[in-house]
C-alpha positions as CSV (number, residue, x, y, z in Angstrom):
1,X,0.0,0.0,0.0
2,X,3.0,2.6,1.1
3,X,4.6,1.9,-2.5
4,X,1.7,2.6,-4.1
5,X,0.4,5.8,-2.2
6,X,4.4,7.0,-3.6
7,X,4.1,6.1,-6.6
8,X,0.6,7.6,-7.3
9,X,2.2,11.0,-5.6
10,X,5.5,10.4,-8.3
11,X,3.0,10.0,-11.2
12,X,0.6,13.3,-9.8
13,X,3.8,15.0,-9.7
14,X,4.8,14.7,-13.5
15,X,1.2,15.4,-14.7
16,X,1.1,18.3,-13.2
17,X,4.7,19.5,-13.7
18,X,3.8,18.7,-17.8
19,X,0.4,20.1,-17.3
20,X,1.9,23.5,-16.2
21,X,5.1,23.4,-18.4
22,X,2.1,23.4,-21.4
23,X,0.3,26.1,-19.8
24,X,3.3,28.0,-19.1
25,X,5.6,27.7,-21.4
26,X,5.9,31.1,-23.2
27,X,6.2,33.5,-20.0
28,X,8.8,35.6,-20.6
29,X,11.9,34.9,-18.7
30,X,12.6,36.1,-15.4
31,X,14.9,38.5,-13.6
32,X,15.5,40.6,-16.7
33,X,17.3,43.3,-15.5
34,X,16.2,47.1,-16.4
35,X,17.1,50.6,-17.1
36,X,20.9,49.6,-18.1
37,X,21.3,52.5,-19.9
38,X,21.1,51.0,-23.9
39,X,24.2,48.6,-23.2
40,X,22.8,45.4,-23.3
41,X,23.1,42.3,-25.3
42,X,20.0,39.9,-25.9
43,X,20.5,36.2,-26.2
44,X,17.5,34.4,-28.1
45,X,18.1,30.1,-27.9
46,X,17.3,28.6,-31.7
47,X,17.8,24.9,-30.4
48,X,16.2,22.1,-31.6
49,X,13.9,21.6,-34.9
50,X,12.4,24.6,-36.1
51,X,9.0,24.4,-36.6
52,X,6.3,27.2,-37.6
53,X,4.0,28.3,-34.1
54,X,5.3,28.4,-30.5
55,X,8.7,26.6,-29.2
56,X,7.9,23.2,-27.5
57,X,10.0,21.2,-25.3
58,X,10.7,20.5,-22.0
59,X,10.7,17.5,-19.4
60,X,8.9,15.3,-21.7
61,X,9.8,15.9,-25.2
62,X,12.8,17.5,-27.0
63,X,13.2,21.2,-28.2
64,X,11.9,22.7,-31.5
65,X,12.3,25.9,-32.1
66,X,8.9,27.7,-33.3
67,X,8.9,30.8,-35.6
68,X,6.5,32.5,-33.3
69,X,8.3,32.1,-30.3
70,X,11.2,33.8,-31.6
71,X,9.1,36.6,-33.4
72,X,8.2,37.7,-30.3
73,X,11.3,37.7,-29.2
74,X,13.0,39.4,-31.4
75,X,9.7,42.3,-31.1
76,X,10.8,42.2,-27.5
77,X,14.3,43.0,-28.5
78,X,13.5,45.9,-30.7
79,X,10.6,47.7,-27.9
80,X,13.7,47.4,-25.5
81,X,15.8,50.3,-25.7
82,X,18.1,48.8,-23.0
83,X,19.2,46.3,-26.1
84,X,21.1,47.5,-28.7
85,X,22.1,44.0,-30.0
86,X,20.9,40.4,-30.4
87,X,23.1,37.5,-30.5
88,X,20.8,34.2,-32.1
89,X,22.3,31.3,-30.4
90,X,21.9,28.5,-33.1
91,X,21.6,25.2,-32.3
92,X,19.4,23.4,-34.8
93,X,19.5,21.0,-37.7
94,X,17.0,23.3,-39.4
95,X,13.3,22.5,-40.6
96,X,10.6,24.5,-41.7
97,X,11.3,26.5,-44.8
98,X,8.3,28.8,-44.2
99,X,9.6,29.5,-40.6
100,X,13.3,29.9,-41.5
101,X,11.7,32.4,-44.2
102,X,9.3,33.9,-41.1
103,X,12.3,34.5,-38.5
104,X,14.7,35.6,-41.4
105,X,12.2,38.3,-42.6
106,X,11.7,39.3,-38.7
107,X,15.4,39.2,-38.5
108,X,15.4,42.0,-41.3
109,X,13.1,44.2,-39.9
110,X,15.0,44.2,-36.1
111,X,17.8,45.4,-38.3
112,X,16.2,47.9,-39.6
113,X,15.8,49.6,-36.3
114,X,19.4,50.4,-36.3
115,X,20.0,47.5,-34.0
116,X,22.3,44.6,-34.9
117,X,21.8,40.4,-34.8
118,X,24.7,38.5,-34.8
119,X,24.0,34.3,-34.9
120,X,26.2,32.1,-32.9
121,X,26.5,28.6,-34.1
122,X,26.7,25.7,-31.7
123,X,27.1,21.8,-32.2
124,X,24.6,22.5,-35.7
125,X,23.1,25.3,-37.4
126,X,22.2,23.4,-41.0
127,X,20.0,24.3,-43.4
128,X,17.2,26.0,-42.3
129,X,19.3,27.5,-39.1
130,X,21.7,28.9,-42.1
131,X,19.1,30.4,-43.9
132,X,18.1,32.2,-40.6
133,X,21.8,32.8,-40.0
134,X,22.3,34.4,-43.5
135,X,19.9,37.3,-42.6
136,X,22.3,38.7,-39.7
137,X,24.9,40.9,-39.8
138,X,28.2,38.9,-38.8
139,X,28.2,34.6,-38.3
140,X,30.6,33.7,-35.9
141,X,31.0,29.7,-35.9
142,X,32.5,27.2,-33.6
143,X,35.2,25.7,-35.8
144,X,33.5,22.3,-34.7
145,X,30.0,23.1,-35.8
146,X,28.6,21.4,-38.3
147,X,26.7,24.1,-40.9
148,X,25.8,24.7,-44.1
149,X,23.4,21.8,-46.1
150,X,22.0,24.5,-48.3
151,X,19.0,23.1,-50.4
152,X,15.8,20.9,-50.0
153,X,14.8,17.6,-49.4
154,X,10.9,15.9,-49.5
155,X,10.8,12.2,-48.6
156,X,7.0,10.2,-49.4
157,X,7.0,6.1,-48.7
158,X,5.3,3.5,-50.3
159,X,3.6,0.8,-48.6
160,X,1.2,-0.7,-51.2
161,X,3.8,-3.6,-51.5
162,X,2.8,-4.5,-47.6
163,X,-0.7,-4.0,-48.1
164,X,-0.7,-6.7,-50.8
165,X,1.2,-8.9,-49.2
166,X,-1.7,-8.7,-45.7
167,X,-4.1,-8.6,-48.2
168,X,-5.3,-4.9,-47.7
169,X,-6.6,-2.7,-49.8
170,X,-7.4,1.1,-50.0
171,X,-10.2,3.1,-51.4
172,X,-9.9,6.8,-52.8
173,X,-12.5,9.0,-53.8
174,X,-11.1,12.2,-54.7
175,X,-12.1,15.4,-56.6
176,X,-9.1,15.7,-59.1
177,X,-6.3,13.8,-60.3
178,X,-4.0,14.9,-58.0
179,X,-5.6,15.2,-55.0
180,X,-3.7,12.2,-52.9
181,X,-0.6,13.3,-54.4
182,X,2.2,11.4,-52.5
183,X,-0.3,8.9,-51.1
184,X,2.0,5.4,-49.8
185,X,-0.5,3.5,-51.3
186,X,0.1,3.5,-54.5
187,X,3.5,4.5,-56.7
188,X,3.8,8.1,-58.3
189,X,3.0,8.7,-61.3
190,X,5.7,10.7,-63.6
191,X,3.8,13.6,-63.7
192,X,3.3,14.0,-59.7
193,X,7.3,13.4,-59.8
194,X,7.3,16.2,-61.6
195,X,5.2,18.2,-59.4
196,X,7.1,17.9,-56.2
197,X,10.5,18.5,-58.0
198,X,9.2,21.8,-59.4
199,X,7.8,22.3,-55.5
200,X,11.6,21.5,-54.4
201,X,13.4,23.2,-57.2
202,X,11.5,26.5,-56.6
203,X,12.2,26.5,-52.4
204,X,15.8,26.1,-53.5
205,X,15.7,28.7,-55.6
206,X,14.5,30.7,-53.1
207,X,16.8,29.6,-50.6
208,X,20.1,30.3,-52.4
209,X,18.6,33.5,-53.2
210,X,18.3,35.1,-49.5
211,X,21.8,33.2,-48.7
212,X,23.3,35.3,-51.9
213,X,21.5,38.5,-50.7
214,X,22.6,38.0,-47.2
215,X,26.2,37.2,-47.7
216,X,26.7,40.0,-50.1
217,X,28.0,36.8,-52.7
218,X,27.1,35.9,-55.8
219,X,24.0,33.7,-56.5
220,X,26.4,31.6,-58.7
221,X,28.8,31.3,-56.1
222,X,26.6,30.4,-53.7
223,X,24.8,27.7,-56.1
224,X,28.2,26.4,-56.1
225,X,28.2,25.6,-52.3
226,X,24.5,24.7,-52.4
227,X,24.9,20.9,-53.0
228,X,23.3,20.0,-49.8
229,X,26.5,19.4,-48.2
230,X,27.6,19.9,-44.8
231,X,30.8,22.1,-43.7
232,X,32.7,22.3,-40.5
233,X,32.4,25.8,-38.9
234,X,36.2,26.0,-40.3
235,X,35.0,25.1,-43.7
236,X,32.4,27.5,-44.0
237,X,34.6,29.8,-43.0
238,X,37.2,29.4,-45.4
239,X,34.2,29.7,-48.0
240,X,32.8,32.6,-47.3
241,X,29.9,31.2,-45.5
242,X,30.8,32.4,-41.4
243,X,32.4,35.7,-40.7
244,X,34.4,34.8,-38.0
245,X,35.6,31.3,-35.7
246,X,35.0,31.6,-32.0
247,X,32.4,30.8,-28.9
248,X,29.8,31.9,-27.5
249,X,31.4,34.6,-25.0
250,X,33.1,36.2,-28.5
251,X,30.3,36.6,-30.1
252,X,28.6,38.2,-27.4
253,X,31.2,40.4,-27.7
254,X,31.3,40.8,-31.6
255,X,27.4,42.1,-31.2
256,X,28.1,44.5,-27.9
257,X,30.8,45.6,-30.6
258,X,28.7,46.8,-33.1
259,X,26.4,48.1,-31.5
260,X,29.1,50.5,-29.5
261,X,28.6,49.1,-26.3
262,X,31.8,49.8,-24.0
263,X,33.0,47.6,-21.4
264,X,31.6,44.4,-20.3
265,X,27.8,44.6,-21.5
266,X,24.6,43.5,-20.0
267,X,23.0,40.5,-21.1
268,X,19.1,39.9,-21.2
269,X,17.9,35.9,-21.6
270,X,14.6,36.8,-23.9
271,X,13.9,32.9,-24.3
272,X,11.0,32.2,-22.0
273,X,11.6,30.2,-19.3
274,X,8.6,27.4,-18.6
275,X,7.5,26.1,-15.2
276,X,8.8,23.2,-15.2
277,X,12.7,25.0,-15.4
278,X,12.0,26.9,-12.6
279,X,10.6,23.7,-10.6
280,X,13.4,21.7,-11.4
281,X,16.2,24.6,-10.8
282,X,17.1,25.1,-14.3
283,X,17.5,21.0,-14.8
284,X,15.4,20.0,-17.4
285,X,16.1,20.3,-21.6
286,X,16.6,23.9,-22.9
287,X,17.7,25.8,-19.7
288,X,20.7,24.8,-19.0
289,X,22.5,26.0,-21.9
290,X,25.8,26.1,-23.0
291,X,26.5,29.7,-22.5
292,X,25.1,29.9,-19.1
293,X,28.8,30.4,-18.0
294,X,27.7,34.2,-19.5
295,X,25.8,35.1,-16.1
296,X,22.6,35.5,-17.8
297,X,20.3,37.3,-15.4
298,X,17.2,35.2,-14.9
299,X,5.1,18.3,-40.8
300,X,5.0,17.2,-43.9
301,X,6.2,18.9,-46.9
302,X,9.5,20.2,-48.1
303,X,11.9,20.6,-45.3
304,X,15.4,22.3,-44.8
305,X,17.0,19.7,-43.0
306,X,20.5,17.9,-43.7
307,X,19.8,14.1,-45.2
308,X,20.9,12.0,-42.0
309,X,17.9,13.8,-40.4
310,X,15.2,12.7,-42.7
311,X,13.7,9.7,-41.0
């Protein structure tokens, strides 16, 4: 009986530790500190997937990064006039096309505020995280980070093999002829092929566009790099693709920099900070980051995602 009475306080725990991490999750962080006189540095945490909506993760699921989350964030930034710069730390394999596009477009209005963004990159910042990354003013890189994987991948499966070998079979009804395009039960047909390479082609194009327009490179030059391939943070530098090699703590400094902060600048954590991190002392996923040593004051569809990550 004692076991049990523990275990069914354990389980009421979790529930309502998740239950309030849900309802929670996109308060603002706490302990920001104000009036610091327009010298302070913003941090905003890319990590994980990233997804269009709200950021997700916590105790029971891993991080994604969602546009709107860091919309706001960015908003928050530029209504501050304590923060004169933003430092994006990336730490993401990419994702979303339409959110990378969302956050890069946000990223371009926050600059034109006269206030500057400069993107850190982490373990990863591929793809999706390099087309947000392109829209900032200086990419400083670990050495060790994995970047890059500039284009566009879409993945549909087949199944129809298995449904004829347990005997089951599908039914479709639909209004045109390509209404259950990339349905697994049945092959493609050339012309659907077709279809979703011109859907591909055209997000690539896209893509290599802003990259060019970002970088200040040519859109040939950048084509050149756009093989889907992924670079070191060395590599990309040596390309072209990164502005500088360094951590977290320098490029921190690189933004307090240009924005003409002197001395040691002030930094402001706008990632919100859910329940659950403050229940568990900053122990669960997302909040204890790597660059905590900074004394922070408290779908389907095309993707942009490097190919190991396509399941």
């Amino acid at each position: 009986m004692k076991k049990k009475v523990i275990t069914g306080i354990i389980v009421l725990v979790l529930v309502l530790s998740v239950a309030l991490t849900a309802i929670f999750k996109d308060l603002p962080a706490t302990d920001r500190p104000t009036q610091v006189l327009g010298n302070a540095v913003g941090i905003i945490d890319i990590t994980g997937p990233i997804v269009s909506g709200g950021s997700g993760g916590g105790f029971s699921s891993d991080p994604q990064a969602g546009s709107t989350a860091v919309i706001n964030q960015l908003r928050e930034a530029a209504a501050n006039p304590d923060i004169q710069a933003v430092v994006l730390y990336l730490n993401s394999p990419g994702g979303s096309p339409a959110a990378s596009l969302e956050i890069g477009n946000e990223i371009q209005r926050f600059r034109q505020q006269d206030k500057q963004v400069v993107a850190y990159m982490s373990d990863m910042a591929a793809s999706g995280a390099y087309w947000i990354a392109s829209q900032t003013d200086i990419i400083v890189a670990n050495p060790t980070t994995m970047t890059g994987s500039i284009g566009v991948v879409m993945q549909t499966m087949e199944w129809h093999g298995l449904q004829n070998l347990i005997g089951l079979e599908t039914n479709t009804f639909k209004s045109g002829p390509h209404k259950d395009i990339g349905s697994p039960c049945r092959d493609i047909t050339a012309i659907e092929a077709n279809i979703f390479q011109s859907m591909i082609d055209d997000i690539y194009q896209q893509f290599i566009t802003v990259v060019a327009e970002g970088r200040n490179m040519e859109l040939t030059e950048v084509k050149k790099l756009a093989d889907g391939r992924v670079y070191t943070g060395r590599q990309a530098f040596e390309l072209g693709l990164v502005d500088e090699l360094g951590d977290m703590k320098q490029a921190v400094q690189v933004a307090a920099d240009l924005a003409g902060i002197e001395g040691e600048p002030h930094i402001i954590n706008l990632t919100p900070v859910s329940f659950w991190d403050e229940f568990m002392g900053q122990m669960s996923i997302g909040s204890k980051s790597p660059w905590s040593y900074l004394n922070i004051k408290p779908h389907y569809g095309p993707m942009l995602l490097p190919p190991h990550y396509i399941k």
